[in-house]
N, C-alpha and C positions, 0 to 999 in steps of 0.2 A: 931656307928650311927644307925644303925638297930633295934638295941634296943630301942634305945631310942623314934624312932618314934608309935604315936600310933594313930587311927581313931578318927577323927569329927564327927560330924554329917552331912551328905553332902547337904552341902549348900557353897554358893558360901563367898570368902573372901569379907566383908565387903570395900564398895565405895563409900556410902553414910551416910551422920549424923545420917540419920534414920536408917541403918542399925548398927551403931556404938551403939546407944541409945538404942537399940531391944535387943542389944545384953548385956546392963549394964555394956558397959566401961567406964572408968572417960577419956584414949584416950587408942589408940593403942601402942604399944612398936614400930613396924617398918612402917613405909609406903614405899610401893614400887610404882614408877613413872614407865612409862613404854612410847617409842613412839607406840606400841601396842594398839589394843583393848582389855580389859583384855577377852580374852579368857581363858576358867578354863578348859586347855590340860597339857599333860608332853609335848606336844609341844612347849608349849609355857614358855621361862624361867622365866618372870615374875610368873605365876600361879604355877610353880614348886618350885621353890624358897620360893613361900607364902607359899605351902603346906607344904613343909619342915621344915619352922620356927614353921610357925601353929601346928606344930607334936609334934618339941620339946616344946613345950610350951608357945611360943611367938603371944603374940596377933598383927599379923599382917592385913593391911590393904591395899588396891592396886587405885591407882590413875591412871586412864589409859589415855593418850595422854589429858594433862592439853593444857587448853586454854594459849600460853605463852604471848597472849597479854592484859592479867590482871592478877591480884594478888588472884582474888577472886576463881579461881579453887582451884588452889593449898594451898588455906587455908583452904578446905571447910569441911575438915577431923583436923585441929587443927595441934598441933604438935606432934609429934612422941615420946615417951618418949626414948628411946633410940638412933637411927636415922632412915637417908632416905638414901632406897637403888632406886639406879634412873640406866635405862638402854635404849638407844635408841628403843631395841626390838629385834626380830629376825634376820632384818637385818641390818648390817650399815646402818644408814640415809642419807648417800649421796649414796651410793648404791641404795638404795630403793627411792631418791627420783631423779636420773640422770641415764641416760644410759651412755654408755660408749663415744659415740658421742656428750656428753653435754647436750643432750635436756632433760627437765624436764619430768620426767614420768606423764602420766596420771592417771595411777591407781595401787592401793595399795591394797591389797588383804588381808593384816592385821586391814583397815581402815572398819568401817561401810560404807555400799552404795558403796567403791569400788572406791571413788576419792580420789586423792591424795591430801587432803587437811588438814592433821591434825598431821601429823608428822615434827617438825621444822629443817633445814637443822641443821646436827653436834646436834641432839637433845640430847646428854648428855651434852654439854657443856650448851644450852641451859634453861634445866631444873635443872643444877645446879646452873646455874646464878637466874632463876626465885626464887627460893627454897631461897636463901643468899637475894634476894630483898623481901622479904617477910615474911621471919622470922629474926627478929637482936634480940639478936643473937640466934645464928640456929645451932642446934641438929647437931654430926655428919652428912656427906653424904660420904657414898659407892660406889662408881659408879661398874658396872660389865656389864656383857651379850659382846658379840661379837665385838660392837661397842668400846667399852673402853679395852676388851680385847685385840685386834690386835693393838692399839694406846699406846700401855703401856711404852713402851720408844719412844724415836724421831725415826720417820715414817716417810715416806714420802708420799703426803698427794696429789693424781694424781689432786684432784679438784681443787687444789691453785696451782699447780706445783712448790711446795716447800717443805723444810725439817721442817715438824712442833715439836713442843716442846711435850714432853709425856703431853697425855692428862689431866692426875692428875692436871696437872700446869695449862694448860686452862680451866677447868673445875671449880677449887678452890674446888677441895674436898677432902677431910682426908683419905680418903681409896680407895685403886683398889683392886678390886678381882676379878683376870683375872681366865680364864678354865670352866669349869666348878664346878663353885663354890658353891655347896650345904654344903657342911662340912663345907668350910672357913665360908661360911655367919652366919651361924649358932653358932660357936666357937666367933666368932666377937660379937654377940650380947650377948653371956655368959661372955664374957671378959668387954663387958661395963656397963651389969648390975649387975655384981660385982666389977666395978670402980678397973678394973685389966690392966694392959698393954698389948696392941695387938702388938707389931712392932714385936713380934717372930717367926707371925704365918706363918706356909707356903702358898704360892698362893695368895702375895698379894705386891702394890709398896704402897709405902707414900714419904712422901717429908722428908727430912733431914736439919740442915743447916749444912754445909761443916764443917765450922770449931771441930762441936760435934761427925763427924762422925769418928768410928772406929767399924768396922765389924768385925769380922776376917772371910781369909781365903777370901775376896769378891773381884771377878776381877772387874776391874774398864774398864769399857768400853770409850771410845771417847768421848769426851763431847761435848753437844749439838751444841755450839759454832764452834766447827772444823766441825762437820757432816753437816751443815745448810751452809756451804758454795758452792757456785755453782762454784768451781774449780775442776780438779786434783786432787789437795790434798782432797777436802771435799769429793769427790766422791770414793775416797780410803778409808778416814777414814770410809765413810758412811760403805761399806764393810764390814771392819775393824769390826765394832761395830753391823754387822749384824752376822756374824760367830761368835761372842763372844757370842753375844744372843742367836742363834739360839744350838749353844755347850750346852750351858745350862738350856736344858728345859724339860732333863730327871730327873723324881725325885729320881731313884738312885743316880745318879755322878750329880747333879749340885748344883753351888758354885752360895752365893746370888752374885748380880750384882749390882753395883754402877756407875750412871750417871750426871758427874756433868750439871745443866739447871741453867745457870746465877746463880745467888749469892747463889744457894741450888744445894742438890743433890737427885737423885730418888733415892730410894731403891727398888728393888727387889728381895725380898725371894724367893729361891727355891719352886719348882711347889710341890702341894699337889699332894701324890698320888693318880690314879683313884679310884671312888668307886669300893667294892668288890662285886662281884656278888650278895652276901646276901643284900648288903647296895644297889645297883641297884634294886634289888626285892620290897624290903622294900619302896622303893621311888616311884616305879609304882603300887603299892598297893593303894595307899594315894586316899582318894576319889574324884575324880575328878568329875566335873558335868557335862562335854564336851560339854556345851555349851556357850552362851555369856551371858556375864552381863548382867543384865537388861537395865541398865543404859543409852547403847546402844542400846535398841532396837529402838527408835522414827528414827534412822540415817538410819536404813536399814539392810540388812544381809549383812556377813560378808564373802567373797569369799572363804578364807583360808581353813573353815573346809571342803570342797568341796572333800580335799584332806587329810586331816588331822583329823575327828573327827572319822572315826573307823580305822586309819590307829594302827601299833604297831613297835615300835619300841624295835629291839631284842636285842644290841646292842650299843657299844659309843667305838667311836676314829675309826682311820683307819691304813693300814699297809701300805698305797700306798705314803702318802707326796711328792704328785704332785707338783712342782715348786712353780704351779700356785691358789693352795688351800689353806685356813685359816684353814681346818680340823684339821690337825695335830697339828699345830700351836694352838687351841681351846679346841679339845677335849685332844692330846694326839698321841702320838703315838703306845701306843698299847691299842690292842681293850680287851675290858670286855664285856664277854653274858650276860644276865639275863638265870635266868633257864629256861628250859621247864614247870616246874608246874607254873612260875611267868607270861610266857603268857599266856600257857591257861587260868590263871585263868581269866586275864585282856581280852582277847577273851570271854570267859562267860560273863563278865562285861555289855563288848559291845551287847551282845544277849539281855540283859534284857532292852536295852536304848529303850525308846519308837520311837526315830527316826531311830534306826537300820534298815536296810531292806533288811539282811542276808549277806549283801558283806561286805567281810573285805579290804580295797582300797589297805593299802599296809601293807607288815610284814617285815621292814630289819632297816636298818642304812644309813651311811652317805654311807655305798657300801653295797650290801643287802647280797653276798655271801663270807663277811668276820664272819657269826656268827658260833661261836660251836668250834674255835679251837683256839689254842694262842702256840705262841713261848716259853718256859719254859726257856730260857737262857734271851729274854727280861723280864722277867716277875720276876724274879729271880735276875734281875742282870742288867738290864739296857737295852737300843739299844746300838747294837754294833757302835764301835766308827767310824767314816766314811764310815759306811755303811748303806743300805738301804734293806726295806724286800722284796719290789720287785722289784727294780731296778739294774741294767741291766734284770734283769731277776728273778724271786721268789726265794727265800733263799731255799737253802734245809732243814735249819732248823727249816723253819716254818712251811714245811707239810702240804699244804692246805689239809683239810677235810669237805665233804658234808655232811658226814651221819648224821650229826645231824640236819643239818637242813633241810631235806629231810625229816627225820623222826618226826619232828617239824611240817614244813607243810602240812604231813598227816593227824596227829592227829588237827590241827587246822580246816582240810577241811572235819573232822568225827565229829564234834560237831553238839549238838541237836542248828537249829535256823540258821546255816551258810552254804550260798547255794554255793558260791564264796571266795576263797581269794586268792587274787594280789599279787603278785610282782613288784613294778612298782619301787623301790631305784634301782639306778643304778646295774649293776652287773660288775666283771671282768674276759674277757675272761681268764687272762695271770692265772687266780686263778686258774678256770676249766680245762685249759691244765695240768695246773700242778700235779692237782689231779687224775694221771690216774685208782687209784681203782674205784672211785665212779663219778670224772667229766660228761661220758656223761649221766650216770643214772639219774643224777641232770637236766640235759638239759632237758632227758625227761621229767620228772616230771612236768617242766615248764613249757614246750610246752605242754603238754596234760592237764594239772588243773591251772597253777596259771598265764597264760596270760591274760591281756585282752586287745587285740589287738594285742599291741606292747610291745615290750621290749626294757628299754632305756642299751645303750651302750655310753660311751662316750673316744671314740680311739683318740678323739681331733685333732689328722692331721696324714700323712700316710710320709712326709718328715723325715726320719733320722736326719738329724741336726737339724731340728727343737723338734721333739721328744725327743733329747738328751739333750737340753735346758728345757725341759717341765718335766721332770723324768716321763715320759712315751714309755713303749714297743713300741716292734716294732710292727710289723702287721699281724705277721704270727699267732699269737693266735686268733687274731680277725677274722682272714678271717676262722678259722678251727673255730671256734666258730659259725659263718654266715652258712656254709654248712650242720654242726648237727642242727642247731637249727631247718634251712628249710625242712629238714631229717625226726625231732621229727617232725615239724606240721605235715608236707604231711603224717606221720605214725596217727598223731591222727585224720584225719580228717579236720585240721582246719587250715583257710587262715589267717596266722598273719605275723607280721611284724616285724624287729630290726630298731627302731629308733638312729638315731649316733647322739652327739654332737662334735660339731666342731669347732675350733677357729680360728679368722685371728686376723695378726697384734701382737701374741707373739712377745716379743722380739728373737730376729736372723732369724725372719720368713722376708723371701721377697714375692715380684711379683712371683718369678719364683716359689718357692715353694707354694705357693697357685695357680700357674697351676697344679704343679703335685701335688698337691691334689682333685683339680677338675678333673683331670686323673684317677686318685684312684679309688674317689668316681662313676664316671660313669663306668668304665672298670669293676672295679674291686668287688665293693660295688653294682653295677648296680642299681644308683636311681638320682638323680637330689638333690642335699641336701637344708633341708630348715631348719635344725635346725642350722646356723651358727651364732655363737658370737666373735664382738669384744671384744678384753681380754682387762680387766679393771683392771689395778693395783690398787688391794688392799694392807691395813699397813700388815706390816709383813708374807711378802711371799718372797721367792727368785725371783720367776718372776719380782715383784715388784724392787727388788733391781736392776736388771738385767736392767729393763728399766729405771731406774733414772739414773744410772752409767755408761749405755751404754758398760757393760763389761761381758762378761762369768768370772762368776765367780770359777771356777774350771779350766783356762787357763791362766785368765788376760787380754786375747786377746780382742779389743774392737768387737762387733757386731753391725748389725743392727738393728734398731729400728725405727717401723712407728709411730711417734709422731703428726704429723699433722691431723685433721679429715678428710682430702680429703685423704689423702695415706691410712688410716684407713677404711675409707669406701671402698675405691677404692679395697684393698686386699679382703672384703667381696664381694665386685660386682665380683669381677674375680671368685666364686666358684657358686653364685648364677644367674649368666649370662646365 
């Protein structure tokens, strides 16, 4: 893939007729839908995705949060000569547009002007419906990004409180390309514009009909029908059909997966592997313009880049697969660096933007002190089979190591033009304990250049059963974590802070245990907490599974769960009282 990408001229991917015409196409090869603003970031998957195809040679175009209550947006680029790739955006749409409480959010950070008024609830289903009503007949659609990614077989879906059908089926589209899908999208449109067969590729579901299917070697999960029943048994199967899935999402060892949904069946191929470093490099090269569409400018600024337009990301997947996160489930479970010469150079980048004004906001990942080091047996050979890299406690065979990105954020904070750069991705203490050649070195480093302010930590609750529900440590790294850090400030000078994230209302969490975390946090953390969140079940997490079935799964034994919004709220008021 590396190779094959090569530079534009940087200008933004065409979003209007006029730009289409400027440019002397007769149409585009892909349109990409987005419930986003098209922001032209690596942050953003829509505009990485364009860039991508754009590289290999594909005339793409991006249609950003289409009006779905006419037909007239989403024609207004014509039809796609190969297809439409359509994705809610960066975050689930019912995520992005509901809190965990049910109320409608006010604002959207991805939306111009900041109100939540242009992202349609369940917007892939939506703008696949719009797309089919508008073109007969109509160009493949793709669906992908986060939203279609975690829905990829029958999920369970918190906002209907039901066992929904994989989205593919709601949706009516011909292709899922769940992960991170830069390779598969790409390979898909060389497959169609040589009117070649795609059902081979890896990282991706289609519909089947039953009677034609024969896979080899493809475990058959529970069919949609046993999982969707609100018994016992449906709540078993639901299980059942989650450990089948969840077994297979390493792309060493996993076997495609077959689901039968009423009169058809999903297919799901085995996960593409992650890009390689070189093929990461290669991608964040790609010209980016970091800033917004024209398109959008009469609507107002756009909150996001606030955070996101000189931040850098080092970094993809994570080693942690929290219960209660889609990371792993999305990116992957083992992490890929980009090099040192791949950021500096996108660090120089950022120097020459006319809006620069010497701060780089953040430099990490989905955890910012997972970059520079990898497991050689994952990497080689798979995750090991029922087990985790840091859970109970970090593998000894992953060997956290700093020194690289230590020596990363030196050289990013010696560049001609950058006064400042942040750390603000989360970090983990359990990482820094681990590494005791270089861990408090790291701390310092922190504490004296790349704070600003505060530093996020998220230990999420200090309860043991509930922690061991959540596949997160104990507390003793976090607390030795709290003492060096306040250590390194008071050595460099300067009054900063560790910000905690915190959750109520996990499954097996009660009342009692959200006293002794309000105990924790004041004794022990000494602060009054205001960063707490109700835990929102998302598709495809174990948490998620945990509170639909009301089960530990790793015992069988039934738990608690606060499902009502008054017990829900009520577990937050007891920390924030």
């Amino acid at each position: 893939m590396g190779g094959a990408l090569r530079h534009t001229l940087t200008m933004f991917l065409p979003s209007t007729i006029g730009e289409i015409k400027k440019l002397g196409w007769d149409a585009p090869d892909v349109i990409l839908v987005s419930g986003d603003a098209y922001l032209d970031t690596p942050f953003s998957g829509t505009a990485l995705v364009g860039r991508v195809l754009t590289a290999a040679g594909f005339r793409t175009a991006v249609i950003a949060q289409p009006d779905v209550a006419s037909r007239d947006d989403i024609r207004r680029l014509g039809e796609p000569r190969l297809f439409w790739g359509v994705t809610g955006g960066c975050v689930d749409s019912m995520v992005a547009n509901f809190t965990a409480t049910g109320k409608r959010r006010r604002q959207d950070d991805f939306t111009p002007g900041g109100e939540n008024n242009a992202r349609p609830d369940r917007a892939v289903i939506a703008y696949c419906n719009l797309i089919r009503s508008a073109f007969k007949p109509c160009k493949p659609i793709v669906i992908g990004g986060i939203e279609a990614s975690l829905r990829r077989i029958a999920h369970y879906d918190y906002w209907s409180d039901s066992v929904r059908r994989p989205i593919l089926f709601d949706a009516k589209a011909d292709i899922l390309a769940y992960g991170m899908a830069e390779r598969t999208v790409v390979e898909i449109a060389k497959r169609l514009q040589r009117n070649q067969a795609w059902h081979d590729l890896p990282g991706i579901c289609y519909a089947a009909p039953k009677q034609t299917l024969d896979i080899p070697n493809a475990v058959t999960l529970p069919p949609f029908a046993a999982v969707a029943t609100k018994t016992d048994d449906g709540r078993a199967a639901f299980l059942d059909m989650f450990r089948l899935f969840s077994a297979n999402q390493d792309p060493h060892t996993a076997r495609p997966l077959v689901q039968e949904v009423d009169t058809r069946c999903l297919v799901h191929t085995p996960p593409t592997p992650p890009l390689s470093t070189a093929e990461l490099d290669a991608v964040y090269a790609l010209p980016f313009t970091l800033d917004t569409h024209p398109v959008h400018a009469p609507k107002g600024r756009v909150r996001a880049w606030d955070t996101i337009r000189f931040s850098i990301t080092t970094h993809r997947g994570c080693y942690g697969e929290c219960n209660f996160c889609a990371i792993s489930a999305h990116q992957g479970r083992r992490v890929t660096s980009r090099s040192e010469r791949s950021i500096l150079d996108e660090a120089a980048r950022l120097t020459r933007h006319p809006k620069f004004s010497g701060v780089i906001a953040d430099v990490g990942g989905p955890t910012a002190n997972m970059y520079g080091f990898e497991c050689a047996r994952k990497r080689d050979h798979g995750a090991c089979p029922g087990k985790r890299c840091l859970w109970p406690s970090p593998c000894p065979s992953l060997k956290p190591d700093h020194t690289a990105q230590i020596a990363l954020l030196r050289k990013l904070r010696e560049l001609p033009g950058v006064r400042h750069v942040f750390v603000a991705s989360g970090i983990r203490p359990d990482l820094v304990a681990a590494d005791a050649p270089c861990g408090a070195r790291y701390i310092e480093e922190l504490a004296r250049y790349h704070v600003s302010g505060q530093i996020k930590l998220a230990p999420e609750h200090s309860s043991p059963p509930v922690l061991r529900m959540m596949g997160k440590p104990g507390t003793d790294s976090l607390l030795a974590f709290k003492e060096q850090f306040e250590g390194a400030s008071k050595r460099a000078g300067k009054r900063q802070f560790l910000t905690y994230y915190l959750i109520a209302a996990h499954p097996g969490c009660t009342d009692a245990d959200m006293r002794e975390l309000k105990r924790f946090a004041t004794q022990r953390l000494r602060l009054t907490p205001e960063q707490v969140q109700v835990f929102t079940p998302t598709p495809s997490t174990w948490s998620t599974a945990m509170y639909h079935t009301g089960t530990d799964p790793s015992t069988g034994r039934a738990i608690h769960v606060a499902r009502g919004l008054r017990e829900k709220q009520g577990q937050k008021d007891i920390i924030l009282s």
